[in-house]
C-alpha positions, -999 to 999 in steps of 0.1 A, spaced: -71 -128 -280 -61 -160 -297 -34 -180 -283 -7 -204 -301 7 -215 -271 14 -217 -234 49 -207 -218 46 -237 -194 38 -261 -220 64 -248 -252 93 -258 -234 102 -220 -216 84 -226 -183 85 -207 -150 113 -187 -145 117 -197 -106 148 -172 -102 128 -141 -114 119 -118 -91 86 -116 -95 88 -156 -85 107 -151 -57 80 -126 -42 52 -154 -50 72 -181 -32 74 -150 2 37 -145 -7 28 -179 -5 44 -184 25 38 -150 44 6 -142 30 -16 -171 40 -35 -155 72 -76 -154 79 -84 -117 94 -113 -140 110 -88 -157 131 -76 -123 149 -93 -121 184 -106 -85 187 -123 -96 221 -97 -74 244 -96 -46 215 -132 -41 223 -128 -37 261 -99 -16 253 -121 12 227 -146 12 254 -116 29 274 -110 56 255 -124 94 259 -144 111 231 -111 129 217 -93 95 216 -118 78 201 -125 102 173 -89 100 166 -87 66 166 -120 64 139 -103 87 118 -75 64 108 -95 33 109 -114 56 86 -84 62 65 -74 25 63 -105 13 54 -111 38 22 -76 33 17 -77 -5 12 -108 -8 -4 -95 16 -32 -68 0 -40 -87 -31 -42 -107 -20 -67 -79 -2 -86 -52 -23 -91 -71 -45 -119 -58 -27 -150 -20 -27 -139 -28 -67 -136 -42 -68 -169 -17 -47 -186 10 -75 -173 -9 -101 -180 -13 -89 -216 23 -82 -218 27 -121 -211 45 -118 -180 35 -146 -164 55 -154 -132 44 -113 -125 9 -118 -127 12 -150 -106 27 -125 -80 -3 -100 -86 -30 -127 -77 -14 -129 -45 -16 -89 -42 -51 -81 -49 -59 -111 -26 -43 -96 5 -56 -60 -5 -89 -76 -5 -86 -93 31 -71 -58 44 -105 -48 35 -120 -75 53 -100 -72 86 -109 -34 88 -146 -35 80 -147 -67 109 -129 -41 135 -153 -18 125 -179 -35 130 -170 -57 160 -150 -36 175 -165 3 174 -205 -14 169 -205 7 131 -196 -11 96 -203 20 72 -226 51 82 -205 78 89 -171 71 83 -167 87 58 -165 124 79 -136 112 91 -115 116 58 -94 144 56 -98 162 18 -62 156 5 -64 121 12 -101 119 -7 -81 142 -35 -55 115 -36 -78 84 -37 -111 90 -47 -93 108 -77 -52 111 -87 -54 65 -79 -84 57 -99 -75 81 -128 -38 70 -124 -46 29 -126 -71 35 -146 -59 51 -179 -45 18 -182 -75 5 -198 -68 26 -230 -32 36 -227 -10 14 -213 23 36 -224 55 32 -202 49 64 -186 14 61 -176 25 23 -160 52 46 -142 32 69 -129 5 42 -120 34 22 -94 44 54 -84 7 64 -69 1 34 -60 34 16 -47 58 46 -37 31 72 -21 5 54 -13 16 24 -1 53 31 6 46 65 21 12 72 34 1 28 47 32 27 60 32 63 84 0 50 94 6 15 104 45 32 121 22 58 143 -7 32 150 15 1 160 36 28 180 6 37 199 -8 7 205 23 -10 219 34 15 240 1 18 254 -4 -21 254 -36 -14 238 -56 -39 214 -35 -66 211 -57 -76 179 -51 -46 159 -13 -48 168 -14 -85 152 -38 -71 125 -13 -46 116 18 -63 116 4 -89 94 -7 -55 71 27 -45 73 45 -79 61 17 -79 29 28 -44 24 65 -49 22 62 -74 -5 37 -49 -28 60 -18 -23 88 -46 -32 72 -49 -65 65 -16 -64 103 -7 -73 107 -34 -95 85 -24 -119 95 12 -120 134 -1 -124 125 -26 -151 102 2 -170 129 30 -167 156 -2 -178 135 -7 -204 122 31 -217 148 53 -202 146 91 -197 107 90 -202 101 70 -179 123 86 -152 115 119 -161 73 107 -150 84 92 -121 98 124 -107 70 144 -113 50 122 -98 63 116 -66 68 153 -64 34 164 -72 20 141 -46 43 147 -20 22 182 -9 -10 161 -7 8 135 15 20 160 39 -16 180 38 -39 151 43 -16 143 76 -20 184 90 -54 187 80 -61 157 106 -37 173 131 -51 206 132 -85 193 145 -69 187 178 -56 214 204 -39 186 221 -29 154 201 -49 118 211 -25 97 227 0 122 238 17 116 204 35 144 192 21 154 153 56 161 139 61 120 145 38 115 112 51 144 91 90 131 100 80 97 91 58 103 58 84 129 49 116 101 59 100 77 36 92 96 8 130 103 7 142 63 15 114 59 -15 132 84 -38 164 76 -31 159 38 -38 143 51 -71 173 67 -75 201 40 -67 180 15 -91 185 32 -126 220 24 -121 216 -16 -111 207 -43 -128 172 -58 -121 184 -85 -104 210 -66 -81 172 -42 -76 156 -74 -66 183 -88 -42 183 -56 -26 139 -51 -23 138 -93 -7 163 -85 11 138 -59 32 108 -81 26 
């Protein structure tokens, strides 16, 4: 596409109070880590530990995690080119910033992996549950990428909402809650516990954007838009809650003494506190939506 001009050269510039800017400035200054530079040494000592039931527990969601990032590493593309061809600058400087640290979430996992349990690939796979291959090697890639031919307001809504409400704001963060609640009260692998608090930070900052974009596309579109975003959320929600029992029931007595209704409480509490955020936004300005998402970054 031909261009006439450029917004920081015509005299508009960056808009440094936007949103979108203020999550690159927290990006920028949060974001900025080296999976390489997490010592995995004790983690090691610490698998070698573990009995078989434990262990195959453990794999599972490392399994989960790891097919979890690298999809939506590869997915989030066309929502990046949709904005950029929309000419919203300042959120595509944001986006950069978000495939990056999906891409090093990839990184850090397939290091553990391979450091860690001695396998990098072969395998792993077995481990994932079929709702959660229903939800990403299917609903996310169809979701992000219809994008590519129809970038309507609704398919955009229903993109963020696979993508930021479920899957990141739901399903990444009941696993990282359950895992870092493991391994701290177990003082077990004190590099996975740094590894996934430094997941969680990245995290807060995409599911941040996340319910910006919805509010500014319902702002923008209205009923539609809103009307998509229910449905969506809805229709996933089963999937959520199977892909956590159908890991559950393969255990007569849960790994780590952790009780299974800790996951379907938690996935379940933050599909509401994702709703209900939905919710409270269509009647708030964007910039009263953004105060309140940095404020929880």
């Amino acid at each position: 596409m031909k261009r006439t001009s450029y917004q920081t050269t015509n005299g508009t510039g960056l808009d440094r109070s936007s949103f979108p800017m203020k999550l690159w400035e927290k990006a920028k200054k949060y974001g900025i880590w080296n999976p390489n530079d997490i010592d995995f040494s004790k983690d090691k000592a610490d698998w070698d530990k573990f009995n078989d039931r434990d262990k195959d527990a453990f794999l599972s969601t490392l399994a989960q995690f790891q097919a979890g990032e690298e999809a939506v590493t590869l997915d989030l593309l066309p929502l990046i080119m949709v904005i950029a061809q929309e000419g919203r600058l300042e959120e595509e400087m944001f986006l950069t910033s978000f495939l990056w640290e999906e891409a090093k979430h990839v990184d850090g996992f397939n290091r553990f992996l391979k450091e860690v349990i001695g396998i990098s690939s072969e395998g792993i796979e077995d481990h994932i549950p079929p709702s959660y291959k229903t939800i990403f090697y299917e609903i996310l890639p169809e979701a992000l990428g219809i994008l590519t031919t129809d970038p309507s307001p609704v398919n955009m809504a229903i993109a963020s909402v696979t993508y930021n409400m479920i899957i990141e704001g739901t399903m990444a963060e009941t696993g990282y809650y359950v895992l870092h609640k493991i391994l701290k009260e177990n003082n077990f692998m004190p590099g996975m516990l740094e590894f996934t608090a430094k997941l969680k930070q990245d995290e807060s900052r995409h599911v941040a954007y996340g319910l910006y974009l919805l509010s500014r596309l319902v702002a923008e579109n209205g009923d539609e838009v809103w009307e998509a975003i229910q449905m969506q959320m809805n229709k996933l929600l089963p999937l959520v809650m199977s892909s956590i029992e159908e890991v559950n029931e393969k255990y007569d007595e849960h790994p780590f003494g952790v009780d299974p209704a800790i996951f379907m409480e938690y996935a379940m509490g933050q599909f509401q506190k994702r709703m209900a955020r939905l919710e409270k936004s269509r009647n708030q300005s964007l910039k009263e939506v953004g105060d309140l998402a940095l404020s929880e970054v």
